[in-house]
C-alpha positions as CSV (number, residue, x, y, z in Angstrom):
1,X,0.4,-90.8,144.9
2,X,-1.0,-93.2,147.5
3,X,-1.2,-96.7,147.2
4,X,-4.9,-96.9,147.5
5,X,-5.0,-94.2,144.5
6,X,-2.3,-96.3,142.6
7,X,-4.9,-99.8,143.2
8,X,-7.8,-97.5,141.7
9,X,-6.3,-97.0,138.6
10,X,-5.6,-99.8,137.7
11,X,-8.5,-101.5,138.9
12,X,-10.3,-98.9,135.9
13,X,-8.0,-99.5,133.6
14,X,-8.4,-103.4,133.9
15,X,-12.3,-102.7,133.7
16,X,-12.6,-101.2,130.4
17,X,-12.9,-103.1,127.4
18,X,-10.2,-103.9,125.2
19,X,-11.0,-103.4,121.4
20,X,-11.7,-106.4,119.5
21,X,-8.8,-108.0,117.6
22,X,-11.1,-109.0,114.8
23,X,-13.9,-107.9,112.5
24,X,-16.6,-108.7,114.7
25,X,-19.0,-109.5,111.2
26,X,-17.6,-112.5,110.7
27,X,-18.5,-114.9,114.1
28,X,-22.3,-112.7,113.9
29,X,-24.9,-115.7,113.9
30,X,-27.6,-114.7,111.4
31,X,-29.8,-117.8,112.5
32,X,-31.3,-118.4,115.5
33,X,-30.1,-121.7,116.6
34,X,-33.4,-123.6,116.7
35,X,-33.9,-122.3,113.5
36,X,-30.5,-123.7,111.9
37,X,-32.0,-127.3,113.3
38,X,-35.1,-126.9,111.3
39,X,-33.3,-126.2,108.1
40,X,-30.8,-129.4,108.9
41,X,-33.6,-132.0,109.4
42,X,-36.2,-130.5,106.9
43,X,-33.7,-130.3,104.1
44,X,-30.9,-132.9,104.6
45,X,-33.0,-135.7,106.1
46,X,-35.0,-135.9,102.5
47,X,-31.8,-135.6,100.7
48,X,-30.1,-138.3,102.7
49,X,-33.0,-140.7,101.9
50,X,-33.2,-139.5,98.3
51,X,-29.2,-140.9,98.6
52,X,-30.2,-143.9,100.0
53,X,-33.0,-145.0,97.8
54,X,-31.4,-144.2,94.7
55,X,-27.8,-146.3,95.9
56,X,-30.3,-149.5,96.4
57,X,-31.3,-148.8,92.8
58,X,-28.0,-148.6,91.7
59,X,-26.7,-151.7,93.5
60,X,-29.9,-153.9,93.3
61,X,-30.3,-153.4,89.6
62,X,-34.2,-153.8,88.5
63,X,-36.9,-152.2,90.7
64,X,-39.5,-154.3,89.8
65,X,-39.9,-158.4,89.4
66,X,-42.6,-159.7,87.3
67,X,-43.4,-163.5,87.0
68,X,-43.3,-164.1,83.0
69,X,-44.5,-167.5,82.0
70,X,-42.3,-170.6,81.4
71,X,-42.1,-170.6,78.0
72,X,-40.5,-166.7,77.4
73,X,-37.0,-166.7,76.9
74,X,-34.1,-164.6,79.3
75,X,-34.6,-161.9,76.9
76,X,-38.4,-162.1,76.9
77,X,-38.6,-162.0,80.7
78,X,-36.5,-158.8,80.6
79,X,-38.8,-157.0,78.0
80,X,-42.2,-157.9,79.9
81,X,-40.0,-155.9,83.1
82,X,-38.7,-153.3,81.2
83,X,-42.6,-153.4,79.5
84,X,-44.2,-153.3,82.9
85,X,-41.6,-151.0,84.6
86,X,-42.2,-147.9,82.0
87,X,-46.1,-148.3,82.5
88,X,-46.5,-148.9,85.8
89,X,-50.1,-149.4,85.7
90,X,-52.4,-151.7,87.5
91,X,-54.8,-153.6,85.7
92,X,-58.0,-155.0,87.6
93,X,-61.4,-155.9,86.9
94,X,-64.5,-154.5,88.7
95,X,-67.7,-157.1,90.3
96,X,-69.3,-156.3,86.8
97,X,-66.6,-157.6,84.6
98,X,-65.7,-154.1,83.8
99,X,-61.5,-153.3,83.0
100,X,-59.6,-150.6,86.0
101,X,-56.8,-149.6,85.8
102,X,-55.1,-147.7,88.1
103,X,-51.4,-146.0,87.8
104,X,-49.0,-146.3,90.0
105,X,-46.6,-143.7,88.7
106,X,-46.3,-142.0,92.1
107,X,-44.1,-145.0,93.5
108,X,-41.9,-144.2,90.4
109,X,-41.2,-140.2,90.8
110,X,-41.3,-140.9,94.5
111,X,-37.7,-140.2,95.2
112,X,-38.0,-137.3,92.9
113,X,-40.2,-136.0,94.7
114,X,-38.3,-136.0,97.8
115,X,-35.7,-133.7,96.1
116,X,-38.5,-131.2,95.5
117,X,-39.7,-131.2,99.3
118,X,-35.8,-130.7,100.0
119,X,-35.7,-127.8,97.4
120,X,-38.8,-126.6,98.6
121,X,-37.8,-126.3,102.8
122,X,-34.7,-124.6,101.5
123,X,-36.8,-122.0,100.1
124,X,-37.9,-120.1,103.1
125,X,-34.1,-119.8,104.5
126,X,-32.9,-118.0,101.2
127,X,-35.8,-115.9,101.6
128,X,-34.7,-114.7,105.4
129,X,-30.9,-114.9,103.9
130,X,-31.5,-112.2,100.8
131,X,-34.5,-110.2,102.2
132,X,-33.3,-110.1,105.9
133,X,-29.7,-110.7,106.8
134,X,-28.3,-107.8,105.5
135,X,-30.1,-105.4,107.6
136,X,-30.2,-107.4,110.1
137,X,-26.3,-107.8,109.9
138,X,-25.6,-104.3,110.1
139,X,-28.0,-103.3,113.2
140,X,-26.3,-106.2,115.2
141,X,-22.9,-104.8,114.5
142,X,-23.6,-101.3,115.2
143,X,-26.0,-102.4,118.4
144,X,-23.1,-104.8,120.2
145,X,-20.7,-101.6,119.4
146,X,-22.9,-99.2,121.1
147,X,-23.4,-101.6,123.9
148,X,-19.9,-102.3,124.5
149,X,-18.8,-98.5,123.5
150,X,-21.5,-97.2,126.7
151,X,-19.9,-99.6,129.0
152,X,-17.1,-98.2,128.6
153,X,-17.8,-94.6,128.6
154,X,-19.4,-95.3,132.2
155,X,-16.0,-96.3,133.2
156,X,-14.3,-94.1,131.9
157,X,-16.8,-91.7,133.3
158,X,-15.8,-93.1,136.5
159,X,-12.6,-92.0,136.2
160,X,-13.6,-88.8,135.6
161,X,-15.6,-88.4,138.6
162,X,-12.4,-89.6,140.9
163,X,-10.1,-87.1,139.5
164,X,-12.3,-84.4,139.9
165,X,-13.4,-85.6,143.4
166,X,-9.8,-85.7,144.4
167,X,-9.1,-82.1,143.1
168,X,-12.6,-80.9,144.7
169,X,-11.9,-79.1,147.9
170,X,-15.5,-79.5,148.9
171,X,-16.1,-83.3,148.5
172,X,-20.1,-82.7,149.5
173,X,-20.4,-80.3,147.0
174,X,-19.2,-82.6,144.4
175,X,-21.6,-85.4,145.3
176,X,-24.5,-82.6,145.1
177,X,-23.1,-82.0,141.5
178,X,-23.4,-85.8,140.5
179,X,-26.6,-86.3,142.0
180,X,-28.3,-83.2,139.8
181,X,-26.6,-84.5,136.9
182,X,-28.6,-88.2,137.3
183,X,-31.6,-86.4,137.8
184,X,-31.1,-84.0,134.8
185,X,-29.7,-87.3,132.9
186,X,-26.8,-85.3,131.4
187,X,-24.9,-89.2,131.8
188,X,-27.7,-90.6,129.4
189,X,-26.1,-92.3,126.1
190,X,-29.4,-91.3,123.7
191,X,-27.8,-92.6,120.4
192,X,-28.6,-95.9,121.2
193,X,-31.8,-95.9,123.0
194,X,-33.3,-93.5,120.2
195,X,-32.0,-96.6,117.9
196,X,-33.9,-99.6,119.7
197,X,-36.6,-97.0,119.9
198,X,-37.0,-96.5,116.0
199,X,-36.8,-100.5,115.8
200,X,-39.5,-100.7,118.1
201,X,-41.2,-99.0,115.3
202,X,-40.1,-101.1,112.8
203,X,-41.9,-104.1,110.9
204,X,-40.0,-105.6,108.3
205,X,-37.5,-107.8,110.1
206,X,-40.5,-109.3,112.0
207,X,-43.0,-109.6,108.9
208,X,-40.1,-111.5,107.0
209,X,-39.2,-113.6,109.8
210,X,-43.2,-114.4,110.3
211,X,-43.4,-115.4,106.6
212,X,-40.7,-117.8,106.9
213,X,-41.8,-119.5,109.6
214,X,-45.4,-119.4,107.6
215,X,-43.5,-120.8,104.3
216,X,-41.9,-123.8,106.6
217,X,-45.2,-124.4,108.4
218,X,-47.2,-124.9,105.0
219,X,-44.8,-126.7,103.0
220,X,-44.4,-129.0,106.0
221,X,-47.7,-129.4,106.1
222,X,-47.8,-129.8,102.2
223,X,-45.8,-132.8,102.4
224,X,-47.4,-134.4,105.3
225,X,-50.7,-134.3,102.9
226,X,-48.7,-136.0,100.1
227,X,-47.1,-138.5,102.0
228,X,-50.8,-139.6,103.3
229,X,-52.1,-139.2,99.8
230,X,-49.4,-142.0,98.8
231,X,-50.0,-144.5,101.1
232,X,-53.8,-144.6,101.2
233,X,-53.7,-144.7,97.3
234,X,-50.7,-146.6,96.7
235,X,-48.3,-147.5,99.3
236,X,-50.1,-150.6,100.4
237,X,-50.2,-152.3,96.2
238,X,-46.7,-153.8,96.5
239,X,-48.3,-156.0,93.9
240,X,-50.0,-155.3,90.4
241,X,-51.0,-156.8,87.1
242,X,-49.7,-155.4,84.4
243,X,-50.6,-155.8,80.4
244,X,-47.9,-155.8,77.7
245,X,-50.3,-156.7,75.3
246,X,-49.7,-153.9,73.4
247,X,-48.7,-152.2,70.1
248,X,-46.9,-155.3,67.7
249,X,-47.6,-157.8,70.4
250,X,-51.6,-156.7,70.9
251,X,-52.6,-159.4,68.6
252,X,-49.7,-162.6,69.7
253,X,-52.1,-165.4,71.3
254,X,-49.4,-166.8,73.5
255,X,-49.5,-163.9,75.8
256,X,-51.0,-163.5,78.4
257,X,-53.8,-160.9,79.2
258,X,-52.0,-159.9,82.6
259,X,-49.0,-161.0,84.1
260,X,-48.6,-160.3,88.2
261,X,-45.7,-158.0,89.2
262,X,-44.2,-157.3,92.4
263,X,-42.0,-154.4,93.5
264,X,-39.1,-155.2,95.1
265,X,-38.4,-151.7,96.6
266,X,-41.6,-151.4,97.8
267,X,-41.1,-151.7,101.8
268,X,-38.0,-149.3,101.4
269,X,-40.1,-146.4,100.0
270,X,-42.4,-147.0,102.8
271,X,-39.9,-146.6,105.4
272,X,-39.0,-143.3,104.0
273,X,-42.2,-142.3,103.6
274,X,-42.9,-143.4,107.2
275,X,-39.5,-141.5,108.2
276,X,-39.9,-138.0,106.9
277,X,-43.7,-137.8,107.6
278,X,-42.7,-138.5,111.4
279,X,-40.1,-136.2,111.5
280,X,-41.8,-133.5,110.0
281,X,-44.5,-133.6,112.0
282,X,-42.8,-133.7,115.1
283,X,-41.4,-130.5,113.8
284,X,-44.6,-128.5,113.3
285,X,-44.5,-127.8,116.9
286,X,-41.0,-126.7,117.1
287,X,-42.2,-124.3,114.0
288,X,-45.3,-122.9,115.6
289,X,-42.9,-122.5,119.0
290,X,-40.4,-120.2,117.4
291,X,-42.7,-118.3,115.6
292,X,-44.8,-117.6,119.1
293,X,-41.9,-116.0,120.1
294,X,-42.0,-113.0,119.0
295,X,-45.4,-112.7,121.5
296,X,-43.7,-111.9,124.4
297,X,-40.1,-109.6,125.0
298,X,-36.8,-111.0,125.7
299,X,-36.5,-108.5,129.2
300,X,-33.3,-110.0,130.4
301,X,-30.7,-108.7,128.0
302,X,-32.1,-104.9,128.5
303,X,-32.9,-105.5,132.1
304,X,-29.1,-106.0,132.1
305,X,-28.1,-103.2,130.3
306,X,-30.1,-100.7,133.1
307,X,-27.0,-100.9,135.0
308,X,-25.9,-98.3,132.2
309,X,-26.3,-94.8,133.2
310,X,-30.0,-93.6,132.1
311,X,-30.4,-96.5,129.8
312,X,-34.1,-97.0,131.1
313,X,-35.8,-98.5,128.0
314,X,-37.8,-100.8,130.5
315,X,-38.7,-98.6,133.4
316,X,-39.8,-95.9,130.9
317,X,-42.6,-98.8,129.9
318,X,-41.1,-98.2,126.2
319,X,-41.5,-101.6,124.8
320,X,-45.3,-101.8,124.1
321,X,-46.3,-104.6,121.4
322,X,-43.5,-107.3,120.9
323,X,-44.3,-107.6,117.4
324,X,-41.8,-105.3,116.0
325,X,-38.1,-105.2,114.8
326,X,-36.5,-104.5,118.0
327,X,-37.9,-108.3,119.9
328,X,-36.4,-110.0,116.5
329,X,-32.9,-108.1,117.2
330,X,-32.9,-109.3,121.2
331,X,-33.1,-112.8,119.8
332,X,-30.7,-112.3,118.0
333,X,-28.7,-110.4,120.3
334,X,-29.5,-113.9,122.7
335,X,-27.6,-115.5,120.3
336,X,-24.7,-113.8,119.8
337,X,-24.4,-113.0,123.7
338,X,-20.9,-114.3,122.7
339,X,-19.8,-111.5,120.9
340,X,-21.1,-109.0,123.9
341,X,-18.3,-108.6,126.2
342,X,-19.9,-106.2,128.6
343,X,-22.8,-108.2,128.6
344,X,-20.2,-110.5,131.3
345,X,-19.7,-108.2,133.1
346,X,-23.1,-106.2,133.9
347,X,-24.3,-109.6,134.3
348,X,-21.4,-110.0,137.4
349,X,-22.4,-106.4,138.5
350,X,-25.7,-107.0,138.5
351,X,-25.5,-109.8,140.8
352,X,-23.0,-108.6,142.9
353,X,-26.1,-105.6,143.4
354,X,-28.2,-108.4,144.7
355,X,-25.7,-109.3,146.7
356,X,-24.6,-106.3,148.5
357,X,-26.3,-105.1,151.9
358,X,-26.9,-101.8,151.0
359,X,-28.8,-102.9,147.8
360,X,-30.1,-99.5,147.3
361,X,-26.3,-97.8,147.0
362,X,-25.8,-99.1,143.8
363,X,-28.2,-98.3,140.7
364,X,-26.3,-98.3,137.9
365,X,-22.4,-99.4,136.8
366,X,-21.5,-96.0,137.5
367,X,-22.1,-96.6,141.3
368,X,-20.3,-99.8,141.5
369,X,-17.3,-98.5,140.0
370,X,-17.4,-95.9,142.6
371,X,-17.4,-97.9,145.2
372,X,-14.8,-100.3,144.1
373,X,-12.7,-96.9,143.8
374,X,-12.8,-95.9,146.9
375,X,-15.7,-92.7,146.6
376,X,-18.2,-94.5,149.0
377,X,-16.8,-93.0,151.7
378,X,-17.8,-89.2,150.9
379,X,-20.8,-89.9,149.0
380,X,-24.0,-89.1,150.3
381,X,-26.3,-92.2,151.8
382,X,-29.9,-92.4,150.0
């Protein structure tokens, strides 16, 4: 055996792909990765603020100072806080005389409310995890095997083709044979491309994925609403009078009608207010973006795949409406390019085509393998 013939091998062996050492399930990425932001900054920025407000509670003691009058003892001036704290309501008069109160019990569940928003943006990724994941899950895995398994058989095909082109005693004749073979598509791989096809046709990947994106939109949204809500209604009263008068002490002369009240963690709940209203609306954009999407088709990872022998999903105008099962699973397939080996090297093929003088030589893998064997030289010129 020749040298050259030696090189050849080799050169095919080296090309193939080398099984993966590990279960391929476990380094899958079910999220896309501007979706895995949006579920870090809508759910743990509110917790972390939650964390915050509730530590200056903790270490500053009272949330609230009211100015009792001089002659109320330590304990008294504690009650009227305690007093004022648990009602929280203002207490004005109008231009007519008439008594208004207004409550202010929103400053008081306030952080509380911040672990529901938190609970609340969570919801829409446990949605996509239980209704989505697992089928999505198992058509990734068996897609980046197919992938990777039709790269190889068009090496391996390769091989073929040079052992039965050395044993051919009419090397014309055999080139005759391969072209009728591409045109008849006996090299096509239909397994896979029936499979994106029936995705194409498919719904409920996209549908959930829509609604979750919808779910994050309006509880963003929902929150914006209620942060505004506050501070037009209450977070600009960091002051209030409050009545104690009240109960056993409704009829005691020597207190006061209303005694002034200030809250001392006023300016800290507007700067979270301030914070995760900002944020989160800054983030409506990024929401609306990865639901738009799913508009137009991810071409590039297919296009690359055309190098595969009759793998034509794109030059057979097969993807029609990119709403549909099959865009979702390119994204997705986008972000786990990692776990495509041949994606590497059709992508090195592929521009190595562009590359090459005789651009028109070279259509699919097939070709390339050939001519890094050694067939060029007996194949027929287009």
């Amino acid at each position: 055996m020749s040298l050259s013939h030696t090189a050849a091998e080799y050169m095919l062996s080296d090309a193939l792909l080398p099984d993966p050492g590990g279960s391929r399930a476990r380094g899958l990425r079910l999220e896309l990765p501007s979706d895995r932001l949006l579920k870090f900054i809508t759910v743990g920025l509110p917790l972390f603020l939650v964390s915050l407000a509730f530590a200056r509670e903790f270490s500053a003691g009272s949330q609230i100072s009211c100015f009792s009058p001089t002659n109320f003892t330590g304990k008294q001036a504690a009650y009227v806080d305690a007093a004022c704290w648990d009602s929280l309501v203002h207490h004005s008069f109008d231009t007519e005389g008439h008594a208004i109160t207004k409550s202010l019990w929103a400053l008081k569940v306030f952080p509380y409310s911040l672990l529901v928003v938190a609970v609340l943006m969570y919801l829409p990724y446990l949605l996509w995890r239980y209704a989505a994941t697992p089928a999505l899950h198992s058509d990734l895995l068996f897609i980046i095997d197919e992938l990777d398994k039709s790269y190889n058989r068009s090496v391996r095909l390769v091989q073929h083709m040079r052992k039965v082109q050395q044993a051919s005693t009419e090397p014309e004749r055999f080139w005759e044979e391969y072209e009728r073979a591409r045109r008849e598509r006996y090299f096509e791989f239909p397994l896979l491309e029936r499979y994106l096809i029936c995705k194409q046709r498919a719904h409920s990947l996209v549908l959930i994925y829509i609604l979750r994106n919808l779910l994050l939109l309006l509880f963003l949204a929902a929150t914006c609403l209620y942060l505004v809500f506050l501070h037009l209604n209450i977070f600009f009263q960091d002051e209030f009078s409050c009545s104690i008068r009240k109960g056993l002490l409704q009829a005691e002369p020597h207190i006061p009608p209303l005694i002034p009240c200030k809250l001392v963690f006023f300016s800290i709940f507007q700067l979270i207010s301030v914070s995760v209203g900002g944020v989160y609306i800054l983030l409506i954009p990024v929401v609306v973006y990865n639901a738009l999407q799913l508009c137009q088709w991810d071409k590039g990872l297919l296009s690359i795949y055309e190098m595969l022998p009759a793998f034509d999903l794109l030059s057979r105008k097969m993807l029609t409406c990119p709403i549909n099962d099959l865009n979702v699973i390119l994204l997705f397939l986008r972000a786990n390019i990692s776990e495509l080996t041949s994606f590497g090297r059709l992508n090195a093929v592929s521009a190595l085509r562009e590359a090459t003088p005789n651009e028109q030589d070279i259509d699919t893998v097939v070709d390339f393998m050939t001519l890094l064997a050694g067939l060029e030289v007996t194949k027929p010129k287009h």
